[in-house]
C-alpha positions as semicolon CSV with decimal commas, in nm:
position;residue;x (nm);y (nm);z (nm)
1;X;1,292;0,298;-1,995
2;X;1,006;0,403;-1,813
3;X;0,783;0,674;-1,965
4;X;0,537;0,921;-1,767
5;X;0,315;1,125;-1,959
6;X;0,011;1,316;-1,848
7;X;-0,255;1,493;-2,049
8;X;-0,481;1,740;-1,940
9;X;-0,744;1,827;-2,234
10;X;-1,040;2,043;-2,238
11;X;-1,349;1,888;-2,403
12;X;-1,306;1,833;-2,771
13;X;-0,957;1,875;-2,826
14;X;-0,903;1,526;-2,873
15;X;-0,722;1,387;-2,569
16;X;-0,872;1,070;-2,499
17;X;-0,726;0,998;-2,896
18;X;-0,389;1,163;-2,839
19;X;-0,386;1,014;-2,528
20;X;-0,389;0,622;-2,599
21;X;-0,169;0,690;-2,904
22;X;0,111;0,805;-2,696
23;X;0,066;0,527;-2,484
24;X;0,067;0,266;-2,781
25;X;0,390;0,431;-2,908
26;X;0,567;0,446;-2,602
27;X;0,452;0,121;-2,523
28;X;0,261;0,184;-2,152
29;X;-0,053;0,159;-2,015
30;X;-0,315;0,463;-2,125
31;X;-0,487;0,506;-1,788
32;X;-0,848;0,693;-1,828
33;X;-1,120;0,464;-1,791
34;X;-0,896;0,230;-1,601
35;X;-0,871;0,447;-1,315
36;X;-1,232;0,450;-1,161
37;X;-1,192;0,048;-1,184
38;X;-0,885;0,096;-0,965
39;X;-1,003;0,308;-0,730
40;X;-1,314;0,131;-0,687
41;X;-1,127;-0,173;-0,589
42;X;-0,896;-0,003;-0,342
43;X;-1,179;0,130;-0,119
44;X;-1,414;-0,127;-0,213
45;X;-1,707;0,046;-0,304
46;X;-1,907;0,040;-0,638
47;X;-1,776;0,164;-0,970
48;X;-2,070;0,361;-0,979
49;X;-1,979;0,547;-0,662
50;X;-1,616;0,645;-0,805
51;X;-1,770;0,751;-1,147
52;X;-2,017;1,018;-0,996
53;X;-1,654;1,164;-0,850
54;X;-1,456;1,109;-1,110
55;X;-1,380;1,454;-1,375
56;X;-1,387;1,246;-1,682
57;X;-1,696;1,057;-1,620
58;X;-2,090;1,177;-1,716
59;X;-2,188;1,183;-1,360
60;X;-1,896;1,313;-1,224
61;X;-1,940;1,572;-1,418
62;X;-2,300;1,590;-1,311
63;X;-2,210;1,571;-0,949
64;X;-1,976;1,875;-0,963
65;X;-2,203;2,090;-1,182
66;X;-2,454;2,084;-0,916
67;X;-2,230;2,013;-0,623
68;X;-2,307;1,782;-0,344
69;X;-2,279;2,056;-0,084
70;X;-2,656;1,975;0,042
71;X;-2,498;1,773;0,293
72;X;-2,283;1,873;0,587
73;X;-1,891;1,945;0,528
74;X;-1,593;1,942;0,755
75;X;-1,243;2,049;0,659
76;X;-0,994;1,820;0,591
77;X;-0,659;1,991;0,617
78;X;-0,725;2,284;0,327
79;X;-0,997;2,134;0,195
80;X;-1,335;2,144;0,218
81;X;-1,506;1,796;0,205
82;X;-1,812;1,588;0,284
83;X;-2,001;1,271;0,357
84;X;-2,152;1,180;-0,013
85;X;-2,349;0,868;0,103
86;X;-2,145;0,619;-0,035
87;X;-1,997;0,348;0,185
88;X;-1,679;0,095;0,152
89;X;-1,718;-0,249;0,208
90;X;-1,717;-0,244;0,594
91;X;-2,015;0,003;0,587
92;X;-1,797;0,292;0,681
93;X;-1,954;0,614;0,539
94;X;-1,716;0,788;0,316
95;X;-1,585;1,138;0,235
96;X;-1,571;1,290;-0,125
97;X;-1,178;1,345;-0,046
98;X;-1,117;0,983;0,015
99;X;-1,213;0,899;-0,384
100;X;-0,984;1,216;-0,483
101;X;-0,667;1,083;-0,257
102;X;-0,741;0,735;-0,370
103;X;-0,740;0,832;-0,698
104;X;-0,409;1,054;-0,657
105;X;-0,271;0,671;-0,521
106;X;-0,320;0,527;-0,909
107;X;-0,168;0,800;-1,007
108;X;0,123;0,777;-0,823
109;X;0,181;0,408;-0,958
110;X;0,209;0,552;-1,295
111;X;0,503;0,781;-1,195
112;X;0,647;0,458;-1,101
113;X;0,599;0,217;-1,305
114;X;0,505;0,434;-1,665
115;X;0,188;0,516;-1,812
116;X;0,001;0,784;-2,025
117;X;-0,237;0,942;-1,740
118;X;-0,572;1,193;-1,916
119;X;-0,726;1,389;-1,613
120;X;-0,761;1,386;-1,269
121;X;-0,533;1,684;-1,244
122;X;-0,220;1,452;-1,305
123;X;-0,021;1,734;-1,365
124;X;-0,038;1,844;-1,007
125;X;0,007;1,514;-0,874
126;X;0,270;1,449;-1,073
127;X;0,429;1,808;-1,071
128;X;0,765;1,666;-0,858
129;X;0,833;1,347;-1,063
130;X;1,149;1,383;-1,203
131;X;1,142;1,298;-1,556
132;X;0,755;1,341;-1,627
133;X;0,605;1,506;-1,940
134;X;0,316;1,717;-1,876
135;X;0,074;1,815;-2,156
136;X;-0,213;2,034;-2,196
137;X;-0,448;2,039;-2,518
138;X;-0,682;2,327;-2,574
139;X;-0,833;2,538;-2,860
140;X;-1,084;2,791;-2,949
141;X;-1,445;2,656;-2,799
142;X;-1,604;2,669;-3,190
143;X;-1,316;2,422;-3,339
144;X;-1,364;2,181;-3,040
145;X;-1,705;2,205;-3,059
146;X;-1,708;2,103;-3,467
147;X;-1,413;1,808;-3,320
148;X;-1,662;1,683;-3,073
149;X;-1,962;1,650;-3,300
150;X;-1,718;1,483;-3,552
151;X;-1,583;1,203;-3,294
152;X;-1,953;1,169;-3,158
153;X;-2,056;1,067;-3,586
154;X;-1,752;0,839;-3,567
155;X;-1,856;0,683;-3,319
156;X;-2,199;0,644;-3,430
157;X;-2,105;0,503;-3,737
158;X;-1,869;0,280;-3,599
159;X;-2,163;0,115;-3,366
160;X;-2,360;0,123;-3,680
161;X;-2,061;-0,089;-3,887
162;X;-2,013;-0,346;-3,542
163;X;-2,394;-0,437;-3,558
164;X;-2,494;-0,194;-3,257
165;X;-2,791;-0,029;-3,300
166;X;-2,831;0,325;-3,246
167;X;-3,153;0,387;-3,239
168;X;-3,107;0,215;-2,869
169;X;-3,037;0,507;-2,590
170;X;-3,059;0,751;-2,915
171;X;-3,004;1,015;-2,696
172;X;-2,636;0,925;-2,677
173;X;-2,622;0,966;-3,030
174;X;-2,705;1,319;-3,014
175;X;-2,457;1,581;-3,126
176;X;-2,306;1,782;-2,853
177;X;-2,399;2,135;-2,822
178;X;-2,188;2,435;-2,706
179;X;-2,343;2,400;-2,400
180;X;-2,207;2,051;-2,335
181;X;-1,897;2,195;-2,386
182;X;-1,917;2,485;-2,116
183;X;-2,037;2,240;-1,868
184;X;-1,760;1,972;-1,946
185;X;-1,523;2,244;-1,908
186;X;-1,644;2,441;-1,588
187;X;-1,716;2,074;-1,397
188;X;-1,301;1,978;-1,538
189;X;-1,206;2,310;-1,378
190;X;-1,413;2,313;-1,088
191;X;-1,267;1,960;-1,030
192;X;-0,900;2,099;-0,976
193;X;-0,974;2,422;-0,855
194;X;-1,176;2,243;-0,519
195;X;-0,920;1,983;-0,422
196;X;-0,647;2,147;-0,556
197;X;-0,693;2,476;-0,544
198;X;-0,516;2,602;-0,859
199;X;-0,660;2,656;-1,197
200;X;-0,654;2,404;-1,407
201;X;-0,528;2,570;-1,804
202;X;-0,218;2,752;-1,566
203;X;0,065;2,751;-1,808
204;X;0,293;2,701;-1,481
205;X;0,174;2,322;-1,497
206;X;0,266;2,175;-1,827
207;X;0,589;2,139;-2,009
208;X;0,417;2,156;-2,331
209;X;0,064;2,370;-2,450
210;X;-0,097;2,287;-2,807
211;X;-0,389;2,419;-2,981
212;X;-0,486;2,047;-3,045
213;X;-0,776;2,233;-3,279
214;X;-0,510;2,343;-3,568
215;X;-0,265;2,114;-3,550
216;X;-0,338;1,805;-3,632
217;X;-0,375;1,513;-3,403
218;X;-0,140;1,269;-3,546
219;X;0,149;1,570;-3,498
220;X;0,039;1,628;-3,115
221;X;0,155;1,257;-3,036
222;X;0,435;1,288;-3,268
223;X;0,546;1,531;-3,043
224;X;0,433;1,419;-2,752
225;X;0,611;1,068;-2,803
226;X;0,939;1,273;-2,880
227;X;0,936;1,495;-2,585
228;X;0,839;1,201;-2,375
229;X;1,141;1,021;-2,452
230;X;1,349;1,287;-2,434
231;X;1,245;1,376;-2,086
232;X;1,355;0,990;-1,959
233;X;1,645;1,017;-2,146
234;X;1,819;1,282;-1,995
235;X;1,653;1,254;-1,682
């Protein structure tokens, strides 16, 4: 049986979590970090490069935030692109599209061959695949807030109990602040409203909405899981 799940999950409500849970119960890859390794590798560039234009990563984030529209743009079919200084391995200068089609490519491979997919507007990639589960998590900004901070002290303590020291890059360490939140959320958005050009919390995308803030985590993939299955079951 071959499972397809993808999770779309504004900052703080717990989706990288929910995420790789589903995966490990449905027993297919979780694909988040994975993907910038995989795109990478298909246009052979630097990691680096895909991270600053990836919607999940710190300097992707960055990157869309501020916007790299210093430099000249053409349009590419409906969408508005640009050189962004990278190059592939040939030297060939690329455009910011190329990392968001290659990316779509990895995502594609999960509609075929199963996975648990968080970001990169897999919803909209995925919207045609037949028996695919799409799944937003959400919640009111001062609960995801108060979920962030807690997963940031987990974290923290769990360097602490492996022997890492925290006092090293301490600013990592540092709570997140409501601000954090706001930008996570506007660069997500901005993400799939610029390539895509939809927004990216429309109810008309997902199968299944939670407030991932007051119900509890360990019921999200519960449900998840069971919808999931259900879904390639009666396909």
């Amino acid at each position: 049986m071959t499972y397809v799940v993808t999770v779309s999950a504004a900052y703080g409500a717990g989706g990288s979590i929910v995420g790789r849970r589903v995966a490990e119960r449905l027993g297919v890859p979780f694909l988040d970090r994975a993907i910038p390794s995989e795109v990478a590798k298909e246009i052979g560039c630097s990691l680096q490069d895909v991270l600053e234009h990836d919607d999940r990563a710190p300097t992707g984030i960055e990157r869309l935030l501020t916007s790299a529209a210093r430099l000249p743009s053409i349009t590419l079919g409906s969408v508005d692109t640009s050189f962004i200084g990278a190059t592939d391995a040939e030297g060939r200068l690329l455009y910011e599209q190329e990392f968001v089609e290659y990316t779509e490519r990895v995502i594609t491979k999960v509609g075929s061959n199963g996975g648990v997919v968080l970001g990169r507007a897999g919803a909209i990639v995925l919207a045609d695949h037949e028996h695919a589960l799409h799944v937003r998590l959400g919640g009111a900004k001062e609960r995801r807030l108060a979920r962030a901070v807690s997963m940031r002290e987990a974290e923290r303590e769990e360097a602490l109990a492996t022997g890492d020291d925290p006092h090293e890059g301490a600013s990592a360490w540092q709570p997140p602040t409501m601000r954090d939140l706001e930008d996570n959320d506007r660069a997500r958005a901005a993400y799939v409203r610029r390539f895509y050009r939809v927004e990216a919390d429309s109810p008309h995308f997902y199968h299944l909405i939670i407030d991932s803030t007051v119900i509890s985590l360990a019921t999200c993939v519960d449900l998840i899981e069971r919808l999931a299955r259900e879904r390639a079951e009666h396909r």
